[in-house]
DRENZASE-610654 format. One line per field, with one value per residue (C-alpha): x, y, z; residue in one letter. Coordinates in steps of 0.2 Angstrom, whole numbers, always signed. Example, Ala and Ser with C-alpha at 12.3 -4.5 7.8 and 13.67 -1.06 7.14 Angstrom:
% DRENZASE-610654
x: +62:+68;
y: -22:-5;
z: +39:+36;
resn: a:s;
END
This chain:
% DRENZASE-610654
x: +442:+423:+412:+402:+386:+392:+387:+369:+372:+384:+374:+378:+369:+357:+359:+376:+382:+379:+398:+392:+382:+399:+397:+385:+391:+392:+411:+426:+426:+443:+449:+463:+480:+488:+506:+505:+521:+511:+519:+534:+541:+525:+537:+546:+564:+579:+581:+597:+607:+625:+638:+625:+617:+607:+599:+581:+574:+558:+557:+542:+540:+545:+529:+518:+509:+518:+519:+529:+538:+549:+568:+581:+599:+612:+630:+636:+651:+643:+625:+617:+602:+587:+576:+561:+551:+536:+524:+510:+496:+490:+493:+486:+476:+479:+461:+455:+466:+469:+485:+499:+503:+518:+522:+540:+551:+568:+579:+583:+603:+605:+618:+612:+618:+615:+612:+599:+591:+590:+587:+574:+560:+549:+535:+536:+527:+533:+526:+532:+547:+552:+546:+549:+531:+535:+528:+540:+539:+555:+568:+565:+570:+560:+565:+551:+534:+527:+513:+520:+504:+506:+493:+492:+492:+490:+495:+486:+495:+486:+497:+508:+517:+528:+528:+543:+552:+567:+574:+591:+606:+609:+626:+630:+635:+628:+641:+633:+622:+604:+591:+573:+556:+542:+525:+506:+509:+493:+489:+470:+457:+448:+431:+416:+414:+430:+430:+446:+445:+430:+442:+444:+463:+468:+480:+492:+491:+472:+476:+464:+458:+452:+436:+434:+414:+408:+403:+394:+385:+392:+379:+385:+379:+378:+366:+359:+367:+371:+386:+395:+415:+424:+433:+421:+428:+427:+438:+432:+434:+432:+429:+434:+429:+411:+410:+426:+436:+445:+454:+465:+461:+471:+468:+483:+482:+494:+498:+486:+469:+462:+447:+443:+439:+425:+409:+409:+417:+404:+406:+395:+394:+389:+387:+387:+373:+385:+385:+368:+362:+380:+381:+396:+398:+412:+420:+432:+446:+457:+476:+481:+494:+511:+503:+496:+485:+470:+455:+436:+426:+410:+405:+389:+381:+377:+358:+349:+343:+360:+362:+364:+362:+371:+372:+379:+385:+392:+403:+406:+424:+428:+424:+439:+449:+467:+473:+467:+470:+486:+480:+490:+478:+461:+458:+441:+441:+428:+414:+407:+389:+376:+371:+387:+394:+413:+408:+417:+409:+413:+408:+413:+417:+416:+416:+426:+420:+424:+409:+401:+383:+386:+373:+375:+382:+372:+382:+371:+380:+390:+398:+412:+430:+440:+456:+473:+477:+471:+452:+446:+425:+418:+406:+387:+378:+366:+368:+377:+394:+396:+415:+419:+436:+447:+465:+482:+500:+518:+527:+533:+553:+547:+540:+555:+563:+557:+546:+540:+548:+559:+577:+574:+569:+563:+553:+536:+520:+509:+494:+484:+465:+455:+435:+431:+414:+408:+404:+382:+383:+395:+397:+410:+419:+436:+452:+469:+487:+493:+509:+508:+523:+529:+539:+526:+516:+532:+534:+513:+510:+492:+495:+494:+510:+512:+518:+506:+489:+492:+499:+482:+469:+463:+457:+475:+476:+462:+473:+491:+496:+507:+498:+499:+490:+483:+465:+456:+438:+420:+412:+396:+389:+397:+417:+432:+443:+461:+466:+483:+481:+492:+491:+504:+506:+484:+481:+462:+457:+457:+467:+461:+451:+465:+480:+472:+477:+463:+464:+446:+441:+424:+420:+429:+419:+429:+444:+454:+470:+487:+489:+505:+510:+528:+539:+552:+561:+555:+541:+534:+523:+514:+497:+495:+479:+479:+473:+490:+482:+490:+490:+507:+508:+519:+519:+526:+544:+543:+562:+564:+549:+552:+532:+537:+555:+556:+537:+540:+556:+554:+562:+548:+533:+519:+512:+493:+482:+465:+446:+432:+414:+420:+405:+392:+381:+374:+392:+388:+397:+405:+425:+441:+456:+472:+482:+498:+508:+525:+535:+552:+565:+582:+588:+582:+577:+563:+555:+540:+534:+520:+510:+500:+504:+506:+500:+492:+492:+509:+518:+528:+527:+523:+506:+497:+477:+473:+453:+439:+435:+417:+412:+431:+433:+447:+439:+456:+456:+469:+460:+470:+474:+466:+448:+435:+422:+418:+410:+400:+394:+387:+397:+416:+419:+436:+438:+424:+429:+423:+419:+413:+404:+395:+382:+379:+388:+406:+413:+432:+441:+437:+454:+449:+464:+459:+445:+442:+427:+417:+412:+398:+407:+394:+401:+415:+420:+433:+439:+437:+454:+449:+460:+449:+429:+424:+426:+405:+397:+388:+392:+389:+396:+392:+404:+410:+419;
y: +328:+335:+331:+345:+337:+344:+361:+358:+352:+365:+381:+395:+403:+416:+425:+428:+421:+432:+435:+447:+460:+471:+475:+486:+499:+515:+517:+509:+490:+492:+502:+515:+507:+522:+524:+541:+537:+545:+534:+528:+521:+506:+492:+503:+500:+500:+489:+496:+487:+482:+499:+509:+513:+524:+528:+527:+536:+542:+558:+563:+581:+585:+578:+587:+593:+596:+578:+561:+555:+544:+550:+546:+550:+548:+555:+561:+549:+531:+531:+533:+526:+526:+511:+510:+496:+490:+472:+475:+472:+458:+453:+467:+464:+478:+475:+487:+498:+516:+524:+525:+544:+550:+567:+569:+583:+582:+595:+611:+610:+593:+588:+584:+568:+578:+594:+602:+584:+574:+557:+549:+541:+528:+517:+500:+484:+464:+449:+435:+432:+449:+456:+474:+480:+498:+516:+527:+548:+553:+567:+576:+593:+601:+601:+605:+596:+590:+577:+562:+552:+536:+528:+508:+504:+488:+472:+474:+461:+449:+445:+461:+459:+471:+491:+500:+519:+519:+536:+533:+546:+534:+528:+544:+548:+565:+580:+583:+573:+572:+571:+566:+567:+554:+556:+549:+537:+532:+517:+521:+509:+511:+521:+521:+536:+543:+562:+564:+581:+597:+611:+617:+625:+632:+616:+620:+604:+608:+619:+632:+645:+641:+650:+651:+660:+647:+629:+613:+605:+587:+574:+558:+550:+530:+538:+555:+562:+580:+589:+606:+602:+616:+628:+633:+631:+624:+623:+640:+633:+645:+639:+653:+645:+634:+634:+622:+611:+625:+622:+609:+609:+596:+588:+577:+572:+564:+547:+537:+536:+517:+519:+500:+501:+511:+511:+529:+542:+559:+577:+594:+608:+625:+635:+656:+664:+677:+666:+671:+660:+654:+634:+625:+607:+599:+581:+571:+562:+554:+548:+529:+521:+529:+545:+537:+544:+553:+543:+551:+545:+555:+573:+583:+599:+614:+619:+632:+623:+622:+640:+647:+629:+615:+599:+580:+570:+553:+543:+524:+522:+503:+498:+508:+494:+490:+505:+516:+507:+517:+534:+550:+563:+566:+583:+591:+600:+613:+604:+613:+619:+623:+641:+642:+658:+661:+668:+663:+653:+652:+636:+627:+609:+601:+588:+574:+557:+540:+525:+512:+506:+498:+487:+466:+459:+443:+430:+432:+422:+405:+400:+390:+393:+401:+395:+402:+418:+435:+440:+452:+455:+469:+480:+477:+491:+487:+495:+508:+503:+491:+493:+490:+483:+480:+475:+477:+483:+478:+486:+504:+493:+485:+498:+507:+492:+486:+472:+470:+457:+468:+464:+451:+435:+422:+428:+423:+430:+417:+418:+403:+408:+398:+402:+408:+410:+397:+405:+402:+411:+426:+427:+442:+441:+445:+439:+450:+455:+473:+479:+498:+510:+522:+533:+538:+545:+555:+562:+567:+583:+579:+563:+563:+554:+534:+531:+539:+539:+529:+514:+512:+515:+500:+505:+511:+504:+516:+531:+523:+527:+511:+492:+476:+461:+445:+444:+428:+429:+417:+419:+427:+410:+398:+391:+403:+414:+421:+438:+444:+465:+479:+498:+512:+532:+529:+538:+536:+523:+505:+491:+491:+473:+469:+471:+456:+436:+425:+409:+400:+385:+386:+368:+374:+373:+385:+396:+389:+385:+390:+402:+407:+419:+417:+426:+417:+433:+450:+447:+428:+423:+410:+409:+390:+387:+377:+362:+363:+371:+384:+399:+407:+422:+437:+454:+470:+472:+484:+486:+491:+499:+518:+519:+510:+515:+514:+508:+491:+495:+508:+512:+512:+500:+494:+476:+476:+461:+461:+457:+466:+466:+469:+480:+465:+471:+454:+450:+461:+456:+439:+437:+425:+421:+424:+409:+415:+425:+422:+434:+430:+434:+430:+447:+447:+431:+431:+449:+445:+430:+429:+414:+425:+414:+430:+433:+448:+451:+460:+447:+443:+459:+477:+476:+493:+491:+497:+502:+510:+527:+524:+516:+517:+502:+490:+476:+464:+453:+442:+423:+414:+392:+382:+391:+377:+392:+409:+417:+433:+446:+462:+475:+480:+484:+475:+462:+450:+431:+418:+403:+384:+369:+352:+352:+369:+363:+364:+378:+382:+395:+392:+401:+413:+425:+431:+444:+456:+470:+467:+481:+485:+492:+483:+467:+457:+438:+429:+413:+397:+386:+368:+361:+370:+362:+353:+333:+332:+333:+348:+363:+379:+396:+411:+428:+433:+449;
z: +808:+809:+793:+782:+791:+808:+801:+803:+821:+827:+832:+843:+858:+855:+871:+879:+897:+913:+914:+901:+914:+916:+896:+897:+907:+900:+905:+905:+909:+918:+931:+926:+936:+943:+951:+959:+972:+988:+999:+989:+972:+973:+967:+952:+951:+937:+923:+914:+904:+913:+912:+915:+930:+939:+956:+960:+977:+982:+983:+996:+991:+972:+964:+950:+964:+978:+984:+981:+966:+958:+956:+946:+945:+934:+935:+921:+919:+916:+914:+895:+898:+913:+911:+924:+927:+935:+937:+931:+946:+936:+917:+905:+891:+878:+869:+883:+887:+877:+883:+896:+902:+912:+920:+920:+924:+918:+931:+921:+927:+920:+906:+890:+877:+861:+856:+870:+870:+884:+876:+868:+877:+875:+884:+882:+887:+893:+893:+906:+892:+892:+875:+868:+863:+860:+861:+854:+859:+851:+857:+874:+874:+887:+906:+918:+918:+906:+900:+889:+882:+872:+864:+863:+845:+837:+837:+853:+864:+877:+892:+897:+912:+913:+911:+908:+902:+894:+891:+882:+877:+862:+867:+871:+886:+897:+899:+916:+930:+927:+937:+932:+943:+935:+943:+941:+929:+923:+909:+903:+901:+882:+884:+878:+873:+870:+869:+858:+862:+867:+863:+880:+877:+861:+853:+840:+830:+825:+810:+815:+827:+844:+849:+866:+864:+858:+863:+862:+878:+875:+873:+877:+862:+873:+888:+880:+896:+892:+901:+899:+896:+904:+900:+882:+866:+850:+833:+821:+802:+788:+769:+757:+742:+744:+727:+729:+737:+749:+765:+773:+792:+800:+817:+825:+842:+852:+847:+833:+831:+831:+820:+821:+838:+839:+827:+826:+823:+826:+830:+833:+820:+821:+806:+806:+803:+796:+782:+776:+762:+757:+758:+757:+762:+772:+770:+783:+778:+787:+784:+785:+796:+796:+786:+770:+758:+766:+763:+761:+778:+776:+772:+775:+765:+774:+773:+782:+796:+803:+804:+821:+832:+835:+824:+829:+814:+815:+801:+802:+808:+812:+791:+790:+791:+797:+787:+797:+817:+819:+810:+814:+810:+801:+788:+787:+769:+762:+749:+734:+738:+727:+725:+715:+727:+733:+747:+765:+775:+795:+805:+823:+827:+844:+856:+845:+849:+845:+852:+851:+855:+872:+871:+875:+857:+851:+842:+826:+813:+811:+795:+789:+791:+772:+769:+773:+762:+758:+754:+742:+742:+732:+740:+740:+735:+721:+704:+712:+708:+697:+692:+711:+713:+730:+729:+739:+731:+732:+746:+742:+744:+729:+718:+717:+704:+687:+692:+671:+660:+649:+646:+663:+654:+660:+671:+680:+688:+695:+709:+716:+720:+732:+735:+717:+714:+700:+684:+685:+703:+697:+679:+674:+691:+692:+699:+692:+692:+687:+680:+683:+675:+688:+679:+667:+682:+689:+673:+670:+680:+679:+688:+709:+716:+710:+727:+737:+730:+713:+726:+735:+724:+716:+696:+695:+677:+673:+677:+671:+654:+653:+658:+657:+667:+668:+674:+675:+674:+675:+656:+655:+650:+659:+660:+665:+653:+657:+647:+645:+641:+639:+634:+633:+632:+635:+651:+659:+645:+645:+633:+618:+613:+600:+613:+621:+621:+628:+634:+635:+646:+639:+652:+668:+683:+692:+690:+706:+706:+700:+685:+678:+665:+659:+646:+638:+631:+629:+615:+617:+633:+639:+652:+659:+668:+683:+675:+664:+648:+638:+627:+620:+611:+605:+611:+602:+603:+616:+616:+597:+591:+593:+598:+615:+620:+638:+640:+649:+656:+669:+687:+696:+695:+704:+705:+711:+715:+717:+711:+701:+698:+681:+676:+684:+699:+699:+707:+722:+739:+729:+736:+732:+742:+735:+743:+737:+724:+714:+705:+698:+684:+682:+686:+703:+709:+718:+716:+727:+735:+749:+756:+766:+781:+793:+805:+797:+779:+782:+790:+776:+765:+769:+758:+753:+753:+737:+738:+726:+725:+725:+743:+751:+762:+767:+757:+759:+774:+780:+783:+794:+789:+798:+802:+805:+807:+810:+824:+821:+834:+831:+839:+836:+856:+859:+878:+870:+871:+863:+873:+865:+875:+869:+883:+889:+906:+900:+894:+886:+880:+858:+854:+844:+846:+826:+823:+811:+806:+791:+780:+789:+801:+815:+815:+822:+815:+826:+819:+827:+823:+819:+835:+848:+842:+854:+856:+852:+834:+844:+849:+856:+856:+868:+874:+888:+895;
resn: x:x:x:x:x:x:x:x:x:x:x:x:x:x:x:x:x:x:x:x:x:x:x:x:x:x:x:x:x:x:x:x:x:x:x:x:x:x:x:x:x:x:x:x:x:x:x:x:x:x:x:x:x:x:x:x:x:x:x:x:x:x:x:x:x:x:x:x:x:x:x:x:x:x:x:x:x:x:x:x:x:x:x:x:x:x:x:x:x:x:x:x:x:x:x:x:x:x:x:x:x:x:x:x:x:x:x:x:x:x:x:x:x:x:x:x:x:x:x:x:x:x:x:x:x:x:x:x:x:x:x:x:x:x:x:x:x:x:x:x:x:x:x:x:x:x:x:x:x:x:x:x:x:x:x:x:x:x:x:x:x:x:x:x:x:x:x:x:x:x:x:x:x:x:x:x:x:x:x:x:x:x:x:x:x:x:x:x:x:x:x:x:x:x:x:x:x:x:x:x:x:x:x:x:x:x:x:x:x:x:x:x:x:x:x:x:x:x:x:x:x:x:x:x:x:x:x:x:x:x:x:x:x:x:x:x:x:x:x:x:x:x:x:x:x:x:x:x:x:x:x:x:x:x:x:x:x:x:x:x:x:x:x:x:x:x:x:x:x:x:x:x:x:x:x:x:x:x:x:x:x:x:x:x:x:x:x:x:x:x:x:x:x:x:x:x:x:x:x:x:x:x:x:x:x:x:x:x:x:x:x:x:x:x:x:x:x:x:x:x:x:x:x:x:x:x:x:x:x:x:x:x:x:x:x:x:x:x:x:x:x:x:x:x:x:x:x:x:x:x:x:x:x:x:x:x:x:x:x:x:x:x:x:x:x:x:x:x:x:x:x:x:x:x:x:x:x:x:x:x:x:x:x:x:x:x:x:x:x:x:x:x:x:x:x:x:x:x:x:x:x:x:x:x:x:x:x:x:x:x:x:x:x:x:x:x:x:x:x:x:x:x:x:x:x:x:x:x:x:x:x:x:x:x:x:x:x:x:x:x:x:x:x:x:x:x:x:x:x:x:x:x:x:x:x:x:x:x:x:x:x:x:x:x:x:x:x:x:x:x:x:x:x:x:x:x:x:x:x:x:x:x:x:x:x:x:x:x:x:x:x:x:x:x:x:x:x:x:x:x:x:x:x:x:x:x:x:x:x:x:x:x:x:x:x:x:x:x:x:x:x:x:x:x:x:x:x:x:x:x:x:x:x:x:x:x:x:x:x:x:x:x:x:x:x:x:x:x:x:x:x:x:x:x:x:x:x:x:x:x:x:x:x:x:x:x:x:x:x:x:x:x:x:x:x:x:x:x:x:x:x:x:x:x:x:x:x:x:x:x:x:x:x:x:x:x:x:x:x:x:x:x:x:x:x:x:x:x:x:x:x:x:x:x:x:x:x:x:x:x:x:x:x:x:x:x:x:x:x:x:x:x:x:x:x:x:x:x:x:x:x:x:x:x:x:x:x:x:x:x:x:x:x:x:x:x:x:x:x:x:x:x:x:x:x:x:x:x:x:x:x:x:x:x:x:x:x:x:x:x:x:x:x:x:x:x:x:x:x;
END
């Protein structure tokens, strides 16, 4: 095993290699792979499961546009399923490629499996071992052609050899032949930039009116080249109320949206001179994976130098964070503005692009690996925000079950922190577990939904009106303090100071370690610090006093960790690993238990990033065991490798298969495991594309 003192050998190059010189190019790094069937099926051919067949021809003259295709057939009588399948030209690397698109024209006097649907399609890629890494469409119910376009979302897989379609009648089987035409399949390589969309066609999933009058030259925002997208158009908004938050104007494209791909997320806009001296503002938020809560990205306020011209606004998009690498859609809402009018304002958007700076990345940072488990930092931003806390909540699975200690005794909530910050370099600085009441916010109309917004927002006790949690903190003068707190029916408050239990350890050098808190029955409890000292107490009786009834006990809750500033900006930027966390009670066993041993932070559980709503970032990171360092870069562009030697001569692959964004959203840190250092005390790192 390498020493600490190979730190101060190790460095990493300053410039990086020549295979580099492809990585600047202001387009794509790859070739698009097309399969156009101009002169037959180019190596496609069935896959269907046995009892189910179908034929596959070439058809020379039914294409998309007039010439070759694939065809398939299927009779009727045996067939539920059509599986085509093709070797990839040479193993694929999803870290740079978008999409796969097919055109496909199901014959209009074909049978159907279910009611006017021809089966559900999917795209779906192998490796050499024949995995299932799926794109799913859904139903089609359309004959004639038509584009089906899937994006490539995450886990982005390395080694794909295979491409296949399945369009299956779910076990049912067609009341007629079917006959199906597939043409230009195309599989996309990731751009840079990628023009999500210039409005060329009106599109019904935009939420708006399309205005075909007006339009912005795109400026590509890499080269400064400036080109007119054809046909004109742009997205027309209009904000009744600017002296409010007005309007709901949703954007979904098809597929996801990767924000952690790109640096950027910008956009032109065009405000109406018809609004006179009315000024709104707008902000843009988009929804997390799978259509979580819509999270605030940037906003702007109109002013009158926007009036009548073209604007270009760009918003950080890859410190969104893995919420937000398989997003569904994005909202641009209306903004109060300051005159104080009601009047309507009217303005266009255009040219939506995702990029990144495609200049050469320089390895700019090298620091030692972080335990296994799950990192919280709070943010950095000087006396702005000194109550900053990040965090991640039980799965939704789990919140709907009473995860509190009432009437389900013994029970046990434990955590084990790695990394924490001694008390002189972070005095205050937090490390907790919430207990959040769920029913109380279902039954407060004031409240937004506890399993939407409630879930993933980090000061959640703030806003609960019943709370309880263990928060382990460095004093303000040195050694570590746990504190067991609770309120009730005390919405947007905090626990008073005297429905607290402390437990000091005025000497401790540092709050790692196991703590547990333990209830015995439903009154008496227990905190036992890691190095096995502890503090019991008594709570209320929850169960009998009138003032509680049902306070502790609900049908829903929510268990939340995280880490706070705790009102200290001196704390700025510090973080701790959660290495694991334990909940149990003799009711259900084991109510949650993760090791955070993934891959990914939700591996093991279906975590919910719980984030701040001052500075919204995903501040939780996943840290894989095992990292003897950390590599940085300075771009997020995905296809970058990380390559290792002892002499400048001999270089190897460093096996950094991990990487994630930090919350600059600039930089990319990939994880060199321990087993790949080279055999010197000396090394060197460089990229290569």
């Amino acid at each position: 095993m390498k020493t600490n003192s190979i730190l101060t050998r190790w460095i990493y190059s300053t410039a990086a290699t020549v295979a580099l010189a492809g990585a600047a190019s202001l387009c794509q790094a790859q070739s698009p792979i097309v399969y156009n069937f101009t002169n037959g099926l180019q190596g496609w051919s069935g896959n269907e499961p046995g009892g189910a067949p179908a034929t596959y021809s070439w058809n020379p003259t039914n294409g998309s546009t007039g010439g070759g295709c694939m065809q398939i057939s299927i009779d009727g009588v045996t067939a539920t399923e059509m599986d085509p399948i093709v070797t990839l030209p040479s193993t694929l690397n999803e870290n740079q490629y978008l999409s796969v698109s097919i055109h496909m024209m199901i014959d209009p006097n074909s049978g159907v499996a279910g009611v006017n649907e021809y089966g559900n399609l999917q795209a779906v890629f192998r490796n050499a071992s024949y995995s299932w890494d799926s794109i799913w469409f859904g139903a089609v119910t359309a004959s004639g052609w038509n584009t089906y376009n899937f994006v490539i979302a995450p886990p982005y897989q390395t080694a794909e050899k295979y491409l296949q379609f399945q369009l299956s009648g779910g076990g049912n089987t067609y009341n007629a032949p079917l006959t199906n035409y597939i043409d230009n399949i195309t599989i996309t390589p990731l751009p840079d930039p990628w023009v999500l969309d210039a409005f060329t066609a009106s599109d019904a999933g935009i939420g708006s009116a399309w205005d075909p009058t007006e339009d912005a030259p795109f400026t590509n925002p890499i080269n400064h080249s400036v080109t007119n997208i054809t046909p004109a158009g742009s997205w027309e908004i209009q904000i009744v109320n600017p002296n409010g938050y007005s309007g709901w104007n949703q954007y979904q494209p098809s597929g996801t949206m990767d924000l952690t791909r790109y640096q950027y997320f910008g956009f032109d806009v065009y405000l109406d001179n018809s609004t006179g001296t009315t000024y709104g503002g707008m902000q843009v938020l988009f929804f997390k994976n799978g259509w979580g809560s819509p999270t605030y990205v940037g906003g702007l306020s109109f002013n009158a130098s926007m009036v009548g011209k073209w604007t270009h606004f760009d918003f950080p998009s890859a410190s969104m964070g893995s919420s937000f690498n398989a997003s569904p859609a994005f909202a641009i809402q209306g903004t109060p503005g300051q005159d104080g009018s009601t009047a309507t304002i009217t303005f266009h958007v255009d040219n939506l692009v995702f990029w990144s700076p495609a200049t050469l990345p320089v390895l700019n940072g090298l620091v030692p690996g972080t335990p296994g488990g799950v990192q919280f930092t709070v943010d950095t931003d000087g006396t702005a925000n000194p109550n900053d806390q990040e965090g991640i909540s039980s799965p939704a699975t789990n919140n709907l079950q009473n995860n509190f200690w009432i009437y389900q005794t013994p029970a046990s909530y434990s955590f084990t922190l790695v990394n924490f910050p001694a008390p002189a370099a972070a005095p205050g600085f937090d490390a907790h577990m919430y207990l959040i009441n769920g029913d109380s916010f279902a039954s407060d109309t004031n409240e937004a939904s506890f399993t939407g917004y409630q879930a993933t927002y980090s000061g959640v006790p703030w806003n609960a009106l019943d709370y309880a949690g263990l928060r382990v903190q460095n004093g303000m003068n040195g050694g570590v303090e746990a504190i067991f707190e609770w309120k009730t029916n005390s919405p947007f408050s905090n626990p008073p100071t005297n429905n607290q239990t402390v437990l000091n350890l005025p000497t401790a050098a540092s709050a790692n370690g196991t703590w547990t808190l333990t209830f015995s029955d439903n009154t008496d409890a227990t905190i036992t610090a890691p190095n096995g000292t502890t503090k019991s107490f008594t709570v209320p009786d929850f169960v009998n006093d009138p003032n509680y009834s049902g306070n502790f006990s609900p049908g829903t809750s929510l268990i939340q960790y995280g880490a706070s500033k705790n009102g200290n900006t001196n704390d700025n930027g510090q973080s701790v690993i959660f290495a694991d966390v334990l909940v149990t009670n003799i009711d259900i066993g084991t109510v949650l238990a993760d090791d955070f041993s993934g891959p990914g932070l939700n591996a093991n559980n279906d975590w919910q990033v719980a984030e701040y709503y001052l500075d919204a970032s995903d501040r939780a990171i996943w840290q894989p065991a095992g990292t003897a360092y950390w590599v940085k870069w300075n771009t997020t562009q995905a296809g970058w490798s990380v390559q290792s030697s002892s002499d400048l001569v001999n270089w190897t692959d460093a096996g950094v298969t991990y990487t994630y964004v930090d919350t600059s959203g600039t930089n990319t840190l990939g994880a060199v495991p321990i087993t790949n250092l080279p055999a010197a005390n000396a090394g060197f790192f460089r990229l290569t594309k």
